[in-house]
C-alpha positions as a Python dict, from the first residue, in 0.01 Angstrom:
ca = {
    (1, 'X'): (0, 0, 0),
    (2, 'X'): (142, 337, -66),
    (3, 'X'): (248, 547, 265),
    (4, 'X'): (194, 859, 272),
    (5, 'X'): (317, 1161, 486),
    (6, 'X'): (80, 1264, 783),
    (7, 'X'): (-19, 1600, 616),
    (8, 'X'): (-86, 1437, 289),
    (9, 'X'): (-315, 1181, 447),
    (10, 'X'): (-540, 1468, 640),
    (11, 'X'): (-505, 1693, 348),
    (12, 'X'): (-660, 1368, 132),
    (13, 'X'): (-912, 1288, 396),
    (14, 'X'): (-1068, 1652, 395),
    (15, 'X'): (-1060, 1619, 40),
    (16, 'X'): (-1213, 1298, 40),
    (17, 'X'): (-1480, 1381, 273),
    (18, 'X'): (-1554, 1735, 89),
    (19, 'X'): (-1622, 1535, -200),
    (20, 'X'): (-1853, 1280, -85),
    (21, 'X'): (-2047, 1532, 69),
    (22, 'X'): (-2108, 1754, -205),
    (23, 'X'): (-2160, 1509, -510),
    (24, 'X'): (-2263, 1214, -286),
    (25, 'X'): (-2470, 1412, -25),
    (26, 'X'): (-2318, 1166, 202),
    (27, 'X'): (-2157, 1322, 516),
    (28, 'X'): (-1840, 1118, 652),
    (29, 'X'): (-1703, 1046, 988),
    (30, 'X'): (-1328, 1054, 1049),
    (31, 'X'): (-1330, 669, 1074),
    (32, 'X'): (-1521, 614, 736),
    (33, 'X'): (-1326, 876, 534),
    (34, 'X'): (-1006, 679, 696),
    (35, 'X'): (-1131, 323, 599),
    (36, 'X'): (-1226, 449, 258),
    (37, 'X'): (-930, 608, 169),
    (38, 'X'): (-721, 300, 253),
    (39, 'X'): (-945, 100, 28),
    (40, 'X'): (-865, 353, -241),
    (41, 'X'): (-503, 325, -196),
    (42, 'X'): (-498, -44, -172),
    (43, 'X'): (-700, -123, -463),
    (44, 'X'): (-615, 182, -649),
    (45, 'X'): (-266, 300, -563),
    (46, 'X'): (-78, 38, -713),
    (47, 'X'): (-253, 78, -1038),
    (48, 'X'): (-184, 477, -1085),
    (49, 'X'): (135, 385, -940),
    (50, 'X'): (206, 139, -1236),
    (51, 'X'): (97, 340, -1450),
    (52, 'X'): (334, 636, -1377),
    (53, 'X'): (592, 379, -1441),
    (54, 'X'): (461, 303, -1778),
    (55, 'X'): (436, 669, -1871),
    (56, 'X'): (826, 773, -1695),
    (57, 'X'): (959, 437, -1958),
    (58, 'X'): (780, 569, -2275),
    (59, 'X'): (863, 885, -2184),
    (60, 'X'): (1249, 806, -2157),
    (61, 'X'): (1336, 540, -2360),
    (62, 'X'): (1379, 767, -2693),
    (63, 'X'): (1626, 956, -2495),
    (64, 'X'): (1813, 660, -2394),
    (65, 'X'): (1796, 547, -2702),
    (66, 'X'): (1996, 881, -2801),
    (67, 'X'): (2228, 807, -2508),
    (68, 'X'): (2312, 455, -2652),
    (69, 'X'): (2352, 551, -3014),
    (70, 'X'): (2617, 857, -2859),
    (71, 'X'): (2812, 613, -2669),
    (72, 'X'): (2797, 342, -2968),
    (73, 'X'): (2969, 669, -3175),
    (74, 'X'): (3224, 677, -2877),
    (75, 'X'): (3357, 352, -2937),
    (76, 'X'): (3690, 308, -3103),
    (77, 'X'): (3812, 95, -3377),
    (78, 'X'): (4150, -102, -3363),
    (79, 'X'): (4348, 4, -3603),
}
């Protein structure tokens, strides 16, 4: 499960509870905005967090691609 820093969490929970009581007219205690948010980053977390993977490896491997190709130039031929 992903850890996160104390103010992050209570920052989240407000969020979390803000939300559910606007759009779900459902008003949450400290206890269920707690247990839901840990099913969120259970179930959820490691998805998103999989996916940022996938997105930081497309999004570098043309540039180490580049890198390779410079060093292969590098390389020296015996003579």
């Amino acid at each position: 499960m992903i850890t996160l820093e104390p103010a992050q969490r209570q920052a989240l929970l407000r969020q979390l509870s803000h939300y559910c009581e606007e759009e779900l007219d459902r008003e949450l205690g400290q206890f269920e905005a707690e247990f839901l948010l840990d099913f969120i980053l259970k179930t959820l977390g490691p998805v998103l967090y999989n996916q940022g993977l996938y997105d930081a490896q497309a999004l570098l491997q043309p540039r180490l691609e580049l890198v390779l190709e410079s060093l292969h130039e590098l390389e020296k031929v015996p003579e």
